[in-house]
C-alpha positions in Angstrom: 27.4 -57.7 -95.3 30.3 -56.3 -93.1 31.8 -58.3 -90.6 31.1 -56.8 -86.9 34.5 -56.9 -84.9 34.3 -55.4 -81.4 37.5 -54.1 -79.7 37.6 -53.6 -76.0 40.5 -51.3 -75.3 40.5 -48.3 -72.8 43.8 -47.1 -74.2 43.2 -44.4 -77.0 45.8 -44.5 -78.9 45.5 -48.2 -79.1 41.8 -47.7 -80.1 43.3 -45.0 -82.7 46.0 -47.2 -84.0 44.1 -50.3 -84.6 41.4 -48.0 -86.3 43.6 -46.6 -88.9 45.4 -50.0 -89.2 42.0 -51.4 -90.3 40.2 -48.8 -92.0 43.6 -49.0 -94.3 42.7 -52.7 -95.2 40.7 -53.8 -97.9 37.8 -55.2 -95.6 35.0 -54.3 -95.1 34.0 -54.1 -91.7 32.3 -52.3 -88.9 34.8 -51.6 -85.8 32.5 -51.4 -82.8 34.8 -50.0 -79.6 34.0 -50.2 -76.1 36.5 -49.1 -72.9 36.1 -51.1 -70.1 34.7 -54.9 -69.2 31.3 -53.6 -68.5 30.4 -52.1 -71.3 31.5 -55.0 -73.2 29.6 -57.1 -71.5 26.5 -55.5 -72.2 27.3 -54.9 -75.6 27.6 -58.4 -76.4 24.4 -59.0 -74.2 22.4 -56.6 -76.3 21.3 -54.8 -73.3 20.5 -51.4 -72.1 22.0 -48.6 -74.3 23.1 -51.6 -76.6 20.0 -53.3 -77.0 20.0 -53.2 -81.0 23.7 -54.0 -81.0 24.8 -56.2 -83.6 26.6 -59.9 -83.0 30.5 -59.3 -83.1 32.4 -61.8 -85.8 35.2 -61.2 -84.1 36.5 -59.6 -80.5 39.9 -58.2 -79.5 40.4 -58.0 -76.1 42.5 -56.1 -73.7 43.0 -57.9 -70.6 43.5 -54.7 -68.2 40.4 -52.7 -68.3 38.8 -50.3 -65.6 35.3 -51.7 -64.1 35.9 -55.4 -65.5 39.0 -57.2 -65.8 39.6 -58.8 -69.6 40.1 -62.4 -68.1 36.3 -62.2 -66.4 34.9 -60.5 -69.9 36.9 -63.7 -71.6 35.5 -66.1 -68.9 31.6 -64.6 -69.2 31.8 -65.0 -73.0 33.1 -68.6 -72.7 30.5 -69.7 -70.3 27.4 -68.5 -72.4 26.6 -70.5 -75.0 25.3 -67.7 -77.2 28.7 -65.8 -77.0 31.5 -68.5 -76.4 31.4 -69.2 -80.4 32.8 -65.8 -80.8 36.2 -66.1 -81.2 38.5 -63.7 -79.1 41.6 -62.6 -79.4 43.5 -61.2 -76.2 45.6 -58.1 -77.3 48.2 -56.9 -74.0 51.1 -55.7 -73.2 51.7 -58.0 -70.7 54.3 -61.0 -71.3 53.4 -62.9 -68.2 53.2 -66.7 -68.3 50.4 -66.5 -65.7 48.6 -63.7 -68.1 49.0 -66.3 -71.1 48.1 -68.9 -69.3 45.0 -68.1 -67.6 43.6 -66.7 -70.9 44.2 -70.2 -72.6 42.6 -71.9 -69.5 40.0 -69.6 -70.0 39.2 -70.5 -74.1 40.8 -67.4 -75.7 41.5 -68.4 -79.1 44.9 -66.8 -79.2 46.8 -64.8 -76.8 49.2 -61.9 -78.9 51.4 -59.2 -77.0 51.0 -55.7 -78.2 54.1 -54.3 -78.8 55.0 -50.7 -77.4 56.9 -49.9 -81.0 54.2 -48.1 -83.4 55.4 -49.9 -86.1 55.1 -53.1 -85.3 51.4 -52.5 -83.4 50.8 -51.4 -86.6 52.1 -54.7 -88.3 50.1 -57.0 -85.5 47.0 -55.7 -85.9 47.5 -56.5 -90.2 48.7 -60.0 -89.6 45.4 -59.9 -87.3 43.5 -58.7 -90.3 44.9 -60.8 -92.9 44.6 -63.9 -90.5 41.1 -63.6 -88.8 39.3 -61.5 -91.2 40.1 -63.0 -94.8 41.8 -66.4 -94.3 39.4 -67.7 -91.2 35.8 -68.4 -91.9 34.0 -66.9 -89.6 31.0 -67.9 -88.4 28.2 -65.2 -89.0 24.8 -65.2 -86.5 25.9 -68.2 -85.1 23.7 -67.8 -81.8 20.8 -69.6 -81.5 17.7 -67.3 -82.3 20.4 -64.7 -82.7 19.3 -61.3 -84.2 20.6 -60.1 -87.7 23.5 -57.6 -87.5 22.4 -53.9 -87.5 24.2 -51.3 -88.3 25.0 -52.1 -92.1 24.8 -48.2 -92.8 27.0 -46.0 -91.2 23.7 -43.8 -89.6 22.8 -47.3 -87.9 24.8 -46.6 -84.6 24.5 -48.1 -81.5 24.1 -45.7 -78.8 27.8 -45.6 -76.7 30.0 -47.3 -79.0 31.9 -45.7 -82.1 31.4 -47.3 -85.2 34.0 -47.4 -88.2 33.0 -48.7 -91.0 36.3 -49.8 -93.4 34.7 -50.4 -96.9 36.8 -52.3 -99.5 35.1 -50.1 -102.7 36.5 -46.9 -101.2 39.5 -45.7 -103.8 42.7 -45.3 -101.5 42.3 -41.7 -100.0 39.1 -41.3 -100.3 37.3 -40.0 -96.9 35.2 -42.4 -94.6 32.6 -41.6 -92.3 33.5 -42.0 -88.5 30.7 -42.0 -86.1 
């Protein structure tokens, strides 16, 4: 079974970036992207257009995001039980201590700074591959009555997020679908 990894980031060439980064790796995955706080939050609620929405493995979070800042998505996944297992990554550009801070205070599991230089964005979001998706052990459906992952076929979308689904048997240059 994939792992589910959301990424909330309104920035498309960050969105871009950390897609081709990943669909490059060798697992395999499901990228679910979202733009702003909102949308997050009712992703990870399974609610509305997201209702059959699957549990994220993994989240990468921006922290400045139109219609919901990243520290309140951070501090609404912390508080609810069935989402504060979840670890979440904060991925900004900003360097301030206050910024670093208030995300620790608020549970992130790790705070990185996203480079401007395309290169090295391109070399974070490995090391965050390599790290969090092959050396961690991730906790899969750990909510409590939590619903089993959908979308383990690339026609299984849910409805407002794009979907990228990174498969490890895919011979290098060989084309992947992109909903």
């Amino acid at each position: 079974m994939p792992l589910q990894v959301l990424l909330v980031e309104d920035n498309p060439g960050d969105v871009r970036l950390t897609r081709e980064v990943l669909r490059d790796s060798k697992i395999h995955l499901f990228l679910h992207v979202v733009a702003d706080g909102v949308d997050a939050m009712t992703f990870l609620r399974r609610e509305g257009a997201h209702i059959d929405a699957p549990r994220p493995d993994l989240i990468l979070l921006d922290l400045n995001l139109p219609k919901m800042d990243g520290r309140e998505v951070l501090k609404q996944i912390k508080q609810d039980d069935g989402l504060k297992t979840i670890p979440t990554l904060i991925l900004s550009t900003s360097e301030a201590e206050v910024d670093i801070g208030i995300s620790y205070q608020l549970q992130a599991n790790c705070y990185l700074n996203k480079p401007v230089d395309l290169d090295a964005f391109e070399g974070l979001v490995k090391s965050v591959s390599d790290f969090w998706l092959t050396k961690v052990k991730l906790a899969r459906n750990a909510r409590k009555g939590a619903k089993p992952p959908v979308g383990s076929s690339a026609g299984e979308n849910s409805p407002g997020t794009a979907q990228v689904p990174i498969a490890i048997d895919k011979p290098a240059g060989s084309s992947l679908a992109t909903t």
